[in-house]
Backbone as a printed PyTorch tensor [residue, N CA C, xyz], in Angstrom:
tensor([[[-18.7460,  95.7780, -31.8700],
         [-19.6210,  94.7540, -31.3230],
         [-20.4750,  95.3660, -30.2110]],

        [[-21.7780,  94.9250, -29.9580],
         [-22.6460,  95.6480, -29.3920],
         [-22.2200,  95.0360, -27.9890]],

        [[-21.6400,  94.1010, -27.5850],
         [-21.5410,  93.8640, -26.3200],
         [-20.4210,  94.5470, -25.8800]],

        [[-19.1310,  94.5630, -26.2530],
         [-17.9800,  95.6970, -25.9220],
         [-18.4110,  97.1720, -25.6460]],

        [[-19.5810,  97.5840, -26.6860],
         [-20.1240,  99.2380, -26.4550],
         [-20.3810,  98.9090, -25.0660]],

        [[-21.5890,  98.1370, -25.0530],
         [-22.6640,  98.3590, -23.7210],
         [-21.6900,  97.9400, -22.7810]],

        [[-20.6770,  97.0230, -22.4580],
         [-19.7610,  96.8400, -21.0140],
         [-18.8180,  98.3290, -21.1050]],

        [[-18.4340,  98.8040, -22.2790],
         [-17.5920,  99.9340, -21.8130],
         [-18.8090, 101.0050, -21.2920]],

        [[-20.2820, 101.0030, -21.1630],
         [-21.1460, 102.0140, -20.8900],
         [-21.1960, 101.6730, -19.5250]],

        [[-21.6900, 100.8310, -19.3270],
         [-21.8780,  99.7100, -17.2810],
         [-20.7700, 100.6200, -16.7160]],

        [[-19.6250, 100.2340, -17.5300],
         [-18.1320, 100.3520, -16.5760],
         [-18.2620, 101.9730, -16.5950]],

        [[-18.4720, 102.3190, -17.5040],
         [-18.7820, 104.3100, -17.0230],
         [-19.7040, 104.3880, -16.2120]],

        [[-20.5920, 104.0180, -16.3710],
         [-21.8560, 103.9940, -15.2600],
         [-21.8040, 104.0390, -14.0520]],

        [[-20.4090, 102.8520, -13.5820],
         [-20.3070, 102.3620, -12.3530],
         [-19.0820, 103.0660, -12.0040]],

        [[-18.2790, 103.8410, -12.5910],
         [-17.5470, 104.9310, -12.1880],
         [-17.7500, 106.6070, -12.0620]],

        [[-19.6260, 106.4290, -12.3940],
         [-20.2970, 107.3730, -12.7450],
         [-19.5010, 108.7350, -13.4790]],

        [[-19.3210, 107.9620, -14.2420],
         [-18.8100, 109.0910, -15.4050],
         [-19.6090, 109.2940, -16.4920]],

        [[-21.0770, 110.3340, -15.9950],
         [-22.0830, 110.5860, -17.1020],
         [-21.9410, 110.7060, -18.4740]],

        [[-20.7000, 111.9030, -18.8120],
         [-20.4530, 112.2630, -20.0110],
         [-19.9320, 110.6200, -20.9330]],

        [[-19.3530, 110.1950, -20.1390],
         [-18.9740, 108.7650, -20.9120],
         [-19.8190, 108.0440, -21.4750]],

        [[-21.0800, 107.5820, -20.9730],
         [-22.2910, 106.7510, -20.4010],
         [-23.0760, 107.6170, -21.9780]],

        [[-23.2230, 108.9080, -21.7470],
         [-24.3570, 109.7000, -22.6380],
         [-23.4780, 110.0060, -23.7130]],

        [[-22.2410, 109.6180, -24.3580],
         [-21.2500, 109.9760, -25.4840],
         [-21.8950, 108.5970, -26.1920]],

        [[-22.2830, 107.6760, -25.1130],
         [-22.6400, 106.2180, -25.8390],
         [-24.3190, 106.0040, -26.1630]],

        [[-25.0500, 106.5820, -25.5580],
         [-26.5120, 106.9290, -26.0000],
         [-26.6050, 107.8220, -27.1050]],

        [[-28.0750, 107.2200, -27.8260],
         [-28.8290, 108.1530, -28.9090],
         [-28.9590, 109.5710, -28.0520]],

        [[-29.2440, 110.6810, -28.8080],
         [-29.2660, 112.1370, -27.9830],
         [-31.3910, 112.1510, -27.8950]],

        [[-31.5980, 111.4840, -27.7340],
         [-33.2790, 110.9130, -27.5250],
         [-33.4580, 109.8010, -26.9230]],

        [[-32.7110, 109.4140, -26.3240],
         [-32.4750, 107.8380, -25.2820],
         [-33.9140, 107.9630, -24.5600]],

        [[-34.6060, 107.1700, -24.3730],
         [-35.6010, 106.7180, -23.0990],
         [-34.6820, 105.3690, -21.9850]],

        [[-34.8410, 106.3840, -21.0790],
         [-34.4040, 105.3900, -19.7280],
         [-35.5650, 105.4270, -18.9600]],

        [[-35.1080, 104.1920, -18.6370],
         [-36.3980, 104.0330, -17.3940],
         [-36.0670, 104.4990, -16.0270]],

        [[-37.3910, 105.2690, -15.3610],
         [-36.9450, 105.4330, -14.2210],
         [-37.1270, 104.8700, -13.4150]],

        [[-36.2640, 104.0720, -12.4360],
         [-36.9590, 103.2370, -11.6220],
         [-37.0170, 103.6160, -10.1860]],

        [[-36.7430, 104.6780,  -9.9060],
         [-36.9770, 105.5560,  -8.5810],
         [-38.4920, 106.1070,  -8.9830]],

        [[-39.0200, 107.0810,  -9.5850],
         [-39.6920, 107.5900,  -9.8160],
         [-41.5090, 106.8270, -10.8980]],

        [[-40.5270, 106.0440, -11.5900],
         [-41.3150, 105.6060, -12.1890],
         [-41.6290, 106.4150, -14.3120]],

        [[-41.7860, 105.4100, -14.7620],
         [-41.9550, 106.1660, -16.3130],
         [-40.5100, 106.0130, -17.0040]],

        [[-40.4960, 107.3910, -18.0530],
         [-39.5060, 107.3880, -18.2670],
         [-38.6630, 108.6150, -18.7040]],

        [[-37.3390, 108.8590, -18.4970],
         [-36.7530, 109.9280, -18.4300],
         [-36.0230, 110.1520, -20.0650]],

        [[-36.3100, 111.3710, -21.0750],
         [-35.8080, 111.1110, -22.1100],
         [-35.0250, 111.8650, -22.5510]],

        [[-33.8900, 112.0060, -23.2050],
         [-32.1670, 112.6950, -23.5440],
         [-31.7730, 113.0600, -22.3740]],

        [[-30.7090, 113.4020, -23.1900],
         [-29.4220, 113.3120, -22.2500],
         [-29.6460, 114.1280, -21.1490]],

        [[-30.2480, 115.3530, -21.4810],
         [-30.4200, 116.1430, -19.7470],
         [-30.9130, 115.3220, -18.8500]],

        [[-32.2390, 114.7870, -19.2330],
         [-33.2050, 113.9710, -18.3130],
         [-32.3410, 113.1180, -17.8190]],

        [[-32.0040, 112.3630, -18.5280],
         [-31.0780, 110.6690, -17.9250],
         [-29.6380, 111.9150, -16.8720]],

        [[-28.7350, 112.5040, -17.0290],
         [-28.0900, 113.3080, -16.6710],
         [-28.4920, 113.7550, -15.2360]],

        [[-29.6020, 114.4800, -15.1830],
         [-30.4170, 114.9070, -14.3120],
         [-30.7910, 113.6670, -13.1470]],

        [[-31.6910, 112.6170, -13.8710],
         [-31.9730, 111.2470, -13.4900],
         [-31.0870, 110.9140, -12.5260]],

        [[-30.0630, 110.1870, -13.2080],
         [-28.5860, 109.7140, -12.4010],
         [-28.1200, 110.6680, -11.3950]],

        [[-27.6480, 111.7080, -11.9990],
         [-27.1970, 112.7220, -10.6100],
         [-28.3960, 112.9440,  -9.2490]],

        [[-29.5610, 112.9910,  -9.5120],
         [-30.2260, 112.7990,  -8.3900],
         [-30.1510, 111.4280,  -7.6330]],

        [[-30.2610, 110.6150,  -8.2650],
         [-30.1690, 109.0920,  -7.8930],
         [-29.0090, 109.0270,  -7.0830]],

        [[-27.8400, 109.3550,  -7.8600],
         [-26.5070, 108.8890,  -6.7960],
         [-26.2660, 109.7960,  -5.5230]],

        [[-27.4340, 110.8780,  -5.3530],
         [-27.1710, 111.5950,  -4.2370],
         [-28.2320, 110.5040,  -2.6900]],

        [[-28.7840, 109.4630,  -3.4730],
         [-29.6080, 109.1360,  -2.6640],
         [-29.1830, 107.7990,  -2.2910]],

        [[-28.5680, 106.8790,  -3.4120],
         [-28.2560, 105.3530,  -3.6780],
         [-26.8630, 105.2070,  -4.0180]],

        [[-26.2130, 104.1340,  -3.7100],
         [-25.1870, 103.4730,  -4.5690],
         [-25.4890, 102.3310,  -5.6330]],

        [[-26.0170, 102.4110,  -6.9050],
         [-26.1470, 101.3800,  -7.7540],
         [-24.7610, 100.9390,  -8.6990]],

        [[-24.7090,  99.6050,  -8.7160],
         [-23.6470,  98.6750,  -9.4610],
         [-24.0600,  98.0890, -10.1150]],

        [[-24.0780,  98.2430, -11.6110],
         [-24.8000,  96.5240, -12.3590],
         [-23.3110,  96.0240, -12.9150]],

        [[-23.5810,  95.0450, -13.1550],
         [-22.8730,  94.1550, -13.5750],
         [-22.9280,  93.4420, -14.7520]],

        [[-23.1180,  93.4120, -16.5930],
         [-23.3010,  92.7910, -17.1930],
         [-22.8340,  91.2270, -17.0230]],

        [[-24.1250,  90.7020, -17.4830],
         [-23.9800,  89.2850, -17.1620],
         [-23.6320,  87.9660, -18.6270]],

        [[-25.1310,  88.6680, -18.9260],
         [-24.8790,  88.0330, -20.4300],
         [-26.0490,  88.8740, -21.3590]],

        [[-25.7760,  88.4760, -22.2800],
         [-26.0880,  89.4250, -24.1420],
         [-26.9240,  88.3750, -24.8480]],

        [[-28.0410,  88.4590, -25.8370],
         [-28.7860,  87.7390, -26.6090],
         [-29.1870,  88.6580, -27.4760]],

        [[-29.7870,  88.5250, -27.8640],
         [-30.1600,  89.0550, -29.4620],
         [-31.4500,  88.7990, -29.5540]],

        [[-32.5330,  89.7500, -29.7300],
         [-34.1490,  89.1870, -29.4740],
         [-34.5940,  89.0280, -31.1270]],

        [[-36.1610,  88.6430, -31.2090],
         [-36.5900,  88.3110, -32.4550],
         [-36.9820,  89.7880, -33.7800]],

        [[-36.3470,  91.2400, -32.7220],
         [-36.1790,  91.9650, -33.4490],
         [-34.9860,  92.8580, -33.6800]],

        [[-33.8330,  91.7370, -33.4100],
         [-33.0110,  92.3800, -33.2150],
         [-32.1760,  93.5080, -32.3820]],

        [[-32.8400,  93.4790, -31.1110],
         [-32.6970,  94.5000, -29.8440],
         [-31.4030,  93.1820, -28.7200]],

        [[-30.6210,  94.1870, -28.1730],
         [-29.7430,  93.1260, -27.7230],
         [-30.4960,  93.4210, -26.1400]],

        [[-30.6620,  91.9490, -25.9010],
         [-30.9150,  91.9290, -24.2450],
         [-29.7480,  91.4330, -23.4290]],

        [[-29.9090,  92.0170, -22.3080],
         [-28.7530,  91.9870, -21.2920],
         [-29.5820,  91.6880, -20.0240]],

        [[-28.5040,  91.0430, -19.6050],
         [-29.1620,  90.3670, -17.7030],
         [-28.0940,  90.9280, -17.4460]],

        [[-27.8690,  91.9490, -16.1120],
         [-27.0230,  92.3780, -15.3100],
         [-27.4100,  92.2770, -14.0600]],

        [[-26.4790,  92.1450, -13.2010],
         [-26.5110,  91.9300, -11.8270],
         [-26.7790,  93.2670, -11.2050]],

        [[-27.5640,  93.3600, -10.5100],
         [-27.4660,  94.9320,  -9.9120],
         [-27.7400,  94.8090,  -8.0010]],

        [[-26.7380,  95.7870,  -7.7880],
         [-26.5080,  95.6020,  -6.4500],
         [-26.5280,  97.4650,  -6.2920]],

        [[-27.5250,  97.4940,  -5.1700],
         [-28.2070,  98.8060,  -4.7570],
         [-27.8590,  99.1310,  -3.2140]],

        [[-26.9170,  99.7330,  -3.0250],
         [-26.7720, 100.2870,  -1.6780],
         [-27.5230, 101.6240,  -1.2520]],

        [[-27.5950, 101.6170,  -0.1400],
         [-27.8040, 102.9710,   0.6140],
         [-25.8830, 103.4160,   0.9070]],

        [[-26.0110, 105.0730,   1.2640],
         [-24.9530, 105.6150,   1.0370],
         [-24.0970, 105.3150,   2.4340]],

        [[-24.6240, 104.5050,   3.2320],
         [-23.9050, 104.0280,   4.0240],
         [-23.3420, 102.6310,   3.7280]],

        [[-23.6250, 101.8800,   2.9250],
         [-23.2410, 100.9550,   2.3950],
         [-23.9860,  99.5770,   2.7750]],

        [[-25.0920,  99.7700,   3.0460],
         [-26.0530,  98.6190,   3.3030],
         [-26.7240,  98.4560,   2.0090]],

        [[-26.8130,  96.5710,   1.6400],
         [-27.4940,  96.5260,   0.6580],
         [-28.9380,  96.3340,   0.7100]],

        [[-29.5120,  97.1640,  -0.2200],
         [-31.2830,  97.4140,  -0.4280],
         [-31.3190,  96.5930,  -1.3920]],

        [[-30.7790,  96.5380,  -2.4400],
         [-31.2100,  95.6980,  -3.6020],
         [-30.0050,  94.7280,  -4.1890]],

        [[-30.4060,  93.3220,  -4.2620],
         [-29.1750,  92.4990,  -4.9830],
         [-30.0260,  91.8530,  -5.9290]],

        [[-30.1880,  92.2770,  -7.2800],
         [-31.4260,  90.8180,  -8.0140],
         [-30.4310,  90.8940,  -9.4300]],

        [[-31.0970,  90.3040, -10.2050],
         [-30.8910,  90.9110, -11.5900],
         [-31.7720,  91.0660, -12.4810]],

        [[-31.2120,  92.1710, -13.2300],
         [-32.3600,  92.6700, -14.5200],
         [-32.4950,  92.7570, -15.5690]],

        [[-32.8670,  93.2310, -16.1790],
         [-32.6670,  93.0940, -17.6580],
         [-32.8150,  94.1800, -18.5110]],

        [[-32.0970,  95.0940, -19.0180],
         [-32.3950,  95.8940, -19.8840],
         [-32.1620,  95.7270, -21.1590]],

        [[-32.9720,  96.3810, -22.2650],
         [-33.0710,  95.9680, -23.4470],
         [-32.6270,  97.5640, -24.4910]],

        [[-31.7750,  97.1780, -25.7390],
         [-31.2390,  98.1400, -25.8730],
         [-31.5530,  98.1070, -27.4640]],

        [[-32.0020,  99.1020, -28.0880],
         [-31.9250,  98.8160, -30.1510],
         [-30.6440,  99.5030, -30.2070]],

        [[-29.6400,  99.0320, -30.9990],
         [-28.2220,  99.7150, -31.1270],
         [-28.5050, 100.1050, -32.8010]],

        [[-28.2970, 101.5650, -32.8300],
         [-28.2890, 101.4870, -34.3390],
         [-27.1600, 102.0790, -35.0440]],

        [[-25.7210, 102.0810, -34.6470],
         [-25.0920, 101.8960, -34.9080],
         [-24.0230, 101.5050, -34.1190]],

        [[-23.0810, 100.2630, -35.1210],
         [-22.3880,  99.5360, -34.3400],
         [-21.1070,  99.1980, -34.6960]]])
């Protein structure tokens, strides 16, 4: 089920355990960057991406809830909570990322 993949990916994410996170991505993933802007693509990039990021931020998302769009791409609202590495929060909103799973 595509929602069990993507919460066991969050929960690697948020224990930043890359190899976990990118065992669950296509090896051509586009992530967005949202420090930088654009987008970062396979596994080095996203790899690369994240490890710079967590030297700067603490990010947490939180899956919230799952839908199913009109082409079949599963959307997700997650909670995301963005610290600085002292533990002040910069960012609390939620977002939405959108995912094509092609195999499931």
């Amino acid at each position: 089920m595509n929602e069990a993949l993507l919460r066991k990916a969050y929960q690697a994410f948020n224990a930043r355990d890359i190899d976990a996170v990118l065992a669950i991505l296509h090896p051509d993933v586009a992530w967005s960057n949202g420090m930088e802007g654009g987008y970062v693509h396979g596994h080095n990039e996203v790899r690369d991406y994240w490890s710079r990021q967590w030297c700067l931020i603490d990010p947490h998302v939180e899956p919230q809830c799952f839908t199913i769009n009109e082409t079949g791409q599963t959307v997700m609202n997650l909670h995301q909570v963005v610290r600085d590495l002292d533990g002040n929060v910069i960012v609390n909103q939620i977002v939405q990322h959108l995912y094509a799973i092609e195999h499931s």
